[in-house]
N, C-alpha and C positions, 0 to 999 in steps of 0.2 A: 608793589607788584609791577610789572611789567607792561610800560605802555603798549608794548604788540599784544596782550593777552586781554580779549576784549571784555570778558567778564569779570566787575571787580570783587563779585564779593564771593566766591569760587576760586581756590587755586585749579590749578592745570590736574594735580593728581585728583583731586577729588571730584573733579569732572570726569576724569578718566575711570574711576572707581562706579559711579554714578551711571556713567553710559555703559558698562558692562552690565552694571545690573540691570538695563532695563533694558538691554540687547539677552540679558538671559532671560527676563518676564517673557520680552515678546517670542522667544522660541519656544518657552514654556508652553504657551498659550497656544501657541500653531504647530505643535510639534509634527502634523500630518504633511506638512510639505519636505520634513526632513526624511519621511518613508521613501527607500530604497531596496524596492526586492531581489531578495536571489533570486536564479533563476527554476528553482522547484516554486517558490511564491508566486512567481511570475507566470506561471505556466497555471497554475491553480486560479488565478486570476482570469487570467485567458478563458478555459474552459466554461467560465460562465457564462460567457455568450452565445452558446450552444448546449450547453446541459445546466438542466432543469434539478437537479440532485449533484451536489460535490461531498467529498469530503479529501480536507487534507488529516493523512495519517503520517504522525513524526514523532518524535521522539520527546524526551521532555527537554525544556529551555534551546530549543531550537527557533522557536521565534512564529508557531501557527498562531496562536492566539491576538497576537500585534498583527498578522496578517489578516487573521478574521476582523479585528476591529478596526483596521484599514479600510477595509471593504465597504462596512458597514459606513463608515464616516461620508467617502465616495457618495454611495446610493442618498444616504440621508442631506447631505447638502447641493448632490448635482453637480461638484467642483470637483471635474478627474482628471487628472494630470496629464501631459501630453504620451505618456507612454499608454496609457491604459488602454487596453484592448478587448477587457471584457464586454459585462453586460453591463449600458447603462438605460438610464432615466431621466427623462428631459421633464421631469416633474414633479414636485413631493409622491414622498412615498409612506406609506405605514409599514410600520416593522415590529420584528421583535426579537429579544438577543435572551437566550437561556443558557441557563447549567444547572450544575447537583440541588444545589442551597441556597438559601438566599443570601448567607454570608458566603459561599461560595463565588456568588452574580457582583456581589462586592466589592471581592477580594481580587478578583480577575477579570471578569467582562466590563464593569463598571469601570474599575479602575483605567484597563486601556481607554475606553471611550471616554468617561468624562471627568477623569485624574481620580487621585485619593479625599477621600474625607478631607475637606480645610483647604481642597487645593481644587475645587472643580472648574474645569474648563483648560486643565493642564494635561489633557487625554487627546484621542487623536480625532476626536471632533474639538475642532476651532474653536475658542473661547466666545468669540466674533459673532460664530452661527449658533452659538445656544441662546435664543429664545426663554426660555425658563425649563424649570423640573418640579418635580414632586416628587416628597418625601414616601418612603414606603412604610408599612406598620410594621412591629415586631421583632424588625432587626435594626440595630443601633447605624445611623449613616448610611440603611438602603436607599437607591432612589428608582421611585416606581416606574416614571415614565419622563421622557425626555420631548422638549418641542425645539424642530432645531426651524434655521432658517435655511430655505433651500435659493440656491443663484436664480431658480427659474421664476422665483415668486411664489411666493403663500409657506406654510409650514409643511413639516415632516415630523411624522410622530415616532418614538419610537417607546416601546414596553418592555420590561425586563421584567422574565417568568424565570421561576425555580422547576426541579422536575418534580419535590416533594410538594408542590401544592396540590399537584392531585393530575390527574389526566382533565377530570371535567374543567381547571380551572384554564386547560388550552384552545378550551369550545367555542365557537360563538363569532370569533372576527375575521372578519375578510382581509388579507395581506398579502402585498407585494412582496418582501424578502424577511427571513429568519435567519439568523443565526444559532446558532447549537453550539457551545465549547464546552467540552468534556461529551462522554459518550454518552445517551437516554435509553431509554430502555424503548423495544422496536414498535410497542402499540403507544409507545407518546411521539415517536419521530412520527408516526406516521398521520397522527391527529395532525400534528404538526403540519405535515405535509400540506393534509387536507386542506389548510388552512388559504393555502395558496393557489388552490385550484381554479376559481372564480378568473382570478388573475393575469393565470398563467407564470407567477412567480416563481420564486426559487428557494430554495430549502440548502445551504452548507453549513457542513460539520467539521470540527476541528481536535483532535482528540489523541494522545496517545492510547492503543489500545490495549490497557491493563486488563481487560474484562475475558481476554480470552477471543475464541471463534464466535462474537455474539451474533443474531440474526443482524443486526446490524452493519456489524463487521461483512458478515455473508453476502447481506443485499448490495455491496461496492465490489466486493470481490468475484463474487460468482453469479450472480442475478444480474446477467449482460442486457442492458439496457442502451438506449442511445443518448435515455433520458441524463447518465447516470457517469460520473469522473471520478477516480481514484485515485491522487497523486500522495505520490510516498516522498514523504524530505526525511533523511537520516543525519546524523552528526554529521556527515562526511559533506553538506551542501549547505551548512550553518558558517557561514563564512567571518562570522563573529566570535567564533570561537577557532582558537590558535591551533596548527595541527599537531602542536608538540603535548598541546592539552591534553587531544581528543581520548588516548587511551588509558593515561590517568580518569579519565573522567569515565568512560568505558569499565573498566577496574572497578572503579566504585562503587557501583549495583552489583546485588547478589547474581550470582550467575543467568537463573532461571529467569531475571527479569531484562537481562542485556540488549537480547534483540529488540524488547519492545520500547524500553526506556532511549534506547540511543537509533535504532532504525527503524521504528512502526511498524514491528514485526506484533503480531498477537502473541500473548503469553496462551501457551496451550497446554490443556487438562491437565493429565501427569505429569507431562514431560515431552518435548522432540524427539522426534526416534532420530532425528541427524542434529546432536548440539552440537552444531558448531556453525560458524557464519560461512553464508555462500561464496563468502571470498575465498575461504579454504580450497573449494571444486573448479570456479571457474574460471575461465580462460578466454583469452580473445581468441576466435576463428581461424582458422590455420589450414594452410591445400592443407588435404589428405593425400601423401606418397599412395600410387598406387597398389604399393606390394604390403600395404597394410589391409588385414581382412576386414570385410561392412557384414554385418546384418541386420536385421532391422526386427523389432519387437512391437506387437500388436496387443490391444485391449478389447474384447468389442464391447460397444453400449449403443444405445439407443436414446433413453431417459439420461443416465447420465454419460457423460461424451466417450463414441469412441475415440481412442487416442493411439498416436503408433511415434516411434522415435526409429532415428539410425543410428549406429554406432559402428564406429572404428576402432579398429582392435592393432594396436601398435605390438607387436607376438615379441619383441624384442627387450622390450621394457616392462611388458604386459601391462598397460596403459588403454583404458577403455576411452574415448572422447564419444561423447555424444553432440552430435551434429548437428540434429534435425529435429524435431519436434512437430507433430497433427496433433491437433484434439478440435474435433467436432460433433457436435449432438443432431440427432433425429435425421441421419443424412444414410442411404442404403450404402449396399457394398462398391455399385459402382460408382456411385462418386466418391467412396473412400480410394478404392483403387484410382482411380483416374487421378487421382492427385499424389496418390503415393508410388504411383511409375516413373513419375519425373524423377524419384532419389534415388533409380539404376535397377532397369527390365530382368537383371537376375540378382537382385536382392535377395536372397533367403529371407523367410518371415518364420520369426518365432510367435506361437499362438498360444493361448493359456486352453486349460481343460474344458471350458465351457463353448469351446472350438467346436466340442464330439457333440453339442447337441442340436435338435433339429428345428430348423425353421420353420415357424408354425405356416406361411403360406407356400411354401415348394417341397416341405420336407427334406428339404437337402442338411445335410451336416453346413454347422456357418465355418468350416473352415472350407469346406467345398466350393461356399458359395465366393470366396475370394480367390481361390486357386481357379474355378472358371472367368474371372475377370481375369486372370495374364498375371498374378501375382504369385511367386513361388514360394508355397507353400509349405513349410516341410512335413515332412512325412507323421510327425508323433509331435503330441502338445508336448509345455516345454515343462522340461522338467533336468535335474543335475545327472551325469553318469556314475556318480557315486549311492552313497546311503541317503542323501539329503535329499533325494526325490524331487519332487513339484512344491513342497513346504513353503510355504510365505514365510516365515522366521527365517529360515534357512536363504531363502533370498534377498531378504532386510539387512542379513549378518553380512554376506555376500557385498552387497553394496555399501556398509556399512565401515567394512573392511578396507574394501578398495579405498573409499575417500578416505581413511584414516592413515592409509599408506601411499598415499599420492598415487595412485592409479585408475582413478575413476577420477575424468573431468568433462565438464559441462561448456558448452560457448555462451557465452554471456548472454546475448541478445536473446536468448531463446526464454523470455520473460515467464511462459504458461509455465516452465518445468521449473521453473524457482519458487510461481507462486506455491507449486506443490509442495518444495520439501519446504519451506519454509513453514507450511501449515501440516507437515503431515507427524501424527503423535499419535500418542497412546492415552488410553481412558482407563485409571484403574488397570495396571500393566495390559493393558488389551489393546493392537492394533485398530486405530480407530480406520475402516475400510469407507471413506469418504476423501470424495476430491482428490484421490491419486491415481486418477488413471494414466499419467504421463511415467510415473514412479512404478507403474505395476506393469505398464508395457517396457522400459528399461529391466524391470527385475526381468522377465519373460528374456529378453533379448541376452541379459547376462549368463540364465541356464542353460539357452544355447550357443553359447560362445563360439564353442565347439567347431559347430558349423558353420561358420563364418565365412567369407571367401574373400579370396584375396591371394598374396605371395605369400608363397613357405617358406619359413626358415631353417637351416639346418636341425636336426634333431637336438644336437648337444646345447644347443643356443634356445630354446622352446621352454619357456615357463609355465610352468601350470596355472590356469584360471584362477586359481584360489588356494587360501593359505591361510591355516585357522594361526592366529598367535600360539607360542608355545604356553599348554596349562591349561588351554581354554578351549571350548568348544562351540558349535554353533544355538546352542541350546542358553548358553548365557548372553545373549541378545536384549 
């Protein structure tokens, strides 16, 4: 061997072979320093320094679940990277990290935190900071509870709960942070909750939502809170995966299940009354040519939000864009009006039927009562100049149509009118009339097209609004 090579009883390769393996143990072991988030992780992270309820909703093997147990590793040792800009703790904490089953908690939460059966300490809590664990009953290589070491001194405890142990078995402990992966059903998220009130802690959830519109799903979606964050990662911000993949991989799920598996859309009751992805509709933001007609469509509510859109009607292409988007609850007419003058003082406004009825404190007709705020109102709720009348079907098909034939497009940013169609379906073929007020004031504004103002085009050059496919009618919607 080689006087220069100062170990004799080692060659060069097998030192070399040697120091790889134990450059792979020690990343094994640390693997939470190699955590690197996208920017949808990253934002979800964020938001916990100001809201008290999260959830990220994504898609499957996009990477929430190694995000949630990121988090948790963070909170549990008090060693947060220089990026980090959530919420932290300058002191152990107690916690606890749940899902479906307890081989479920195994299979997935356990495993990011504190690796696989036969490899504990190869998860994204540090090998370093685990203290000890206990064994769980029942299930083969559960572990019940975790003591980590935390940077500031003393321990950190952490518990892993199933959903099937009961609701009562979530009773009882006072806690700084939970974790949730996979969805719960809304009277155990909310024990859950509970759990952290003493505290003032926090409660996120990590979940593709297979379950559908659940209350859960609801309370981030439409239960506006301050307390409360809703970030969506889809395939397309999983940066781990190739973009040559994505649509192969897309393909692969049964149709009905696409939005929710690849973009944290909820799989809903029957069916979508629009399948197909919002990419189809929308559009970046574009002037509106003056010599294209606007008008603008109205919903009223109260309870749930009135809502009003604008639309641009390109007569040349017959190309509806919609522009604009309101939706506001528990707010009168003039502060609807007063915000909706700014999108042009003779706007025509299409109004639904329930326009003709009267305000219990003036008695006035509620379409009067927007036409005395300086809103131009038209003359007759909205309804089609043909056979199709004021029909909700008829207007589904309408709109249904247009995006099918690239003539109905949406701007992007106008985030309320995607959460609608993205959630709006049918129960049992039946329109389910929930949370589309932004969809039900666009249909309004489509029936009267008509009226719209703007520049004429010559007659011979004028498409008609609407155009049933040949063979089909608006009845087969």
């Amino acid at each position: 061997m080689s006087d220069l090579w100062p170990l004799q009883n080692i060659s060069p390769g097998d030192f070399l072979a040697r120091a790889r393996l134990e450059l792979a143990r020690k990343r094994s072991e640390n693997r939470i320093s190699e955590y690197r988030p996208y920017p949808k992780q990253l934002a979800f992270h964020a938001a916990g320094k100001i809201h008290r309820e999260r959830l990220l909703r994504a898609g499957n093997q996009l990477g929430k679940t190694w995000s949630g147990g990121a988090e948790l590793s963070y909170h549990l040792t008090g060693d947060y990277p220089q990026w980090w800009t959530g919420r932290r703790w300058e002191r152990p904490i107690r916690a606890w990290a749940g899902g479906p089953s307890g081989q479920a908690v195994r299979d997935t939460v356990q495993r990011v935190l504190v690796g696989p059966p036969g490899a504990h300490g190869t998860g994204m809590v540090p090998k370093a900071a685990i203290d000890g664990l206990s064994a769980a009953r029942g299930v083969p290589d559960a572990v019940e509870s975790l003591r980590v070491r935390n940077v500031n001194g003393g321990l950190s405890h952490l518990t892993f709960k199933s959903y099937d142990q009961g609701r009562e078995r979530w009773h009882g402990d006072t806690l700084d942070c939970i974790w949730v992966d996979e969805e719960p059903d809304i009277s155990l998220y909310t024990e859950a909750l509970s759990r952290t009130n003493a505290t003032g802690g926090m409660v996120y959830l990590t979940f593709t939502p297979l379950l559908g519109v659940s209350d859960v799903v609801m309370r981030f979606l439409k239960e506006l809170s301050p307390d409360r964050s809703d970030i969506v990662m889809t395939i397309d911000d999983a940066e781990h995966i190739p973009v040559a993949e994505r649509q192969r991989i897309i393909d692969s799920y049964p149709a009905h299940e696409r939005e929710a598996r690849t973009r944290g859309i909820p799989i809903l009751g029957s069916g979508r009354v629009f399948p197909f992805p919002r990419t189809m509709i929308e559009c970046a933001p574009i002037p509106i040519p003056q010599h294209w007609a606007r008008i603008g469509g109205m919903d009223f509510g109260w309870d749930h939000p009135f809502a009003a859109v604008r639309l641009a009607h390109d007569r040349e292409s017959d190309t509806v864009y919609v522009t604009h988007a309101y939706r506001v609850r528990e707010q009168t007419p003039a502060v609807h009006a007063g915000a909706l003058k700014a999108w042009g003082g003779d706007l025509p406004w299409a109004w639904p039927h329930d326009g003709l009825q009267h305000d219990k404190g003036s008695g006035e007709q509620l379409a009067d009562l927007y036409k005395r705020q300086g809103l131009k109102m038209l003359a007759d709720r909205a309804q089609f100049v043909d056979d199709r009348g004021s029909g909700v079907e008829a207007g589904v098909y309408e709109m249904l149509d247009r995006m099918q034939t690239n003539r109905l497009k949406v701007f992007a940013h106008l985030k309320d009118w995607f959460d609608e169609f993205d959630l709006y379906h049918r129960d049992d073929g039946k329109l389910v009339k929930e949370r589309d007020d932004l969809i039900s004031a666009t249909r309004y504004g489509l029936m009267m097209l008509r009226f719209a103002r703007g520049g004429e085009l010559p007659p011979d050059r004028y498409r008609r609004s609407w155009r049933a496919p040949r063979g089909t009618t608006w009845m087969a919607a």
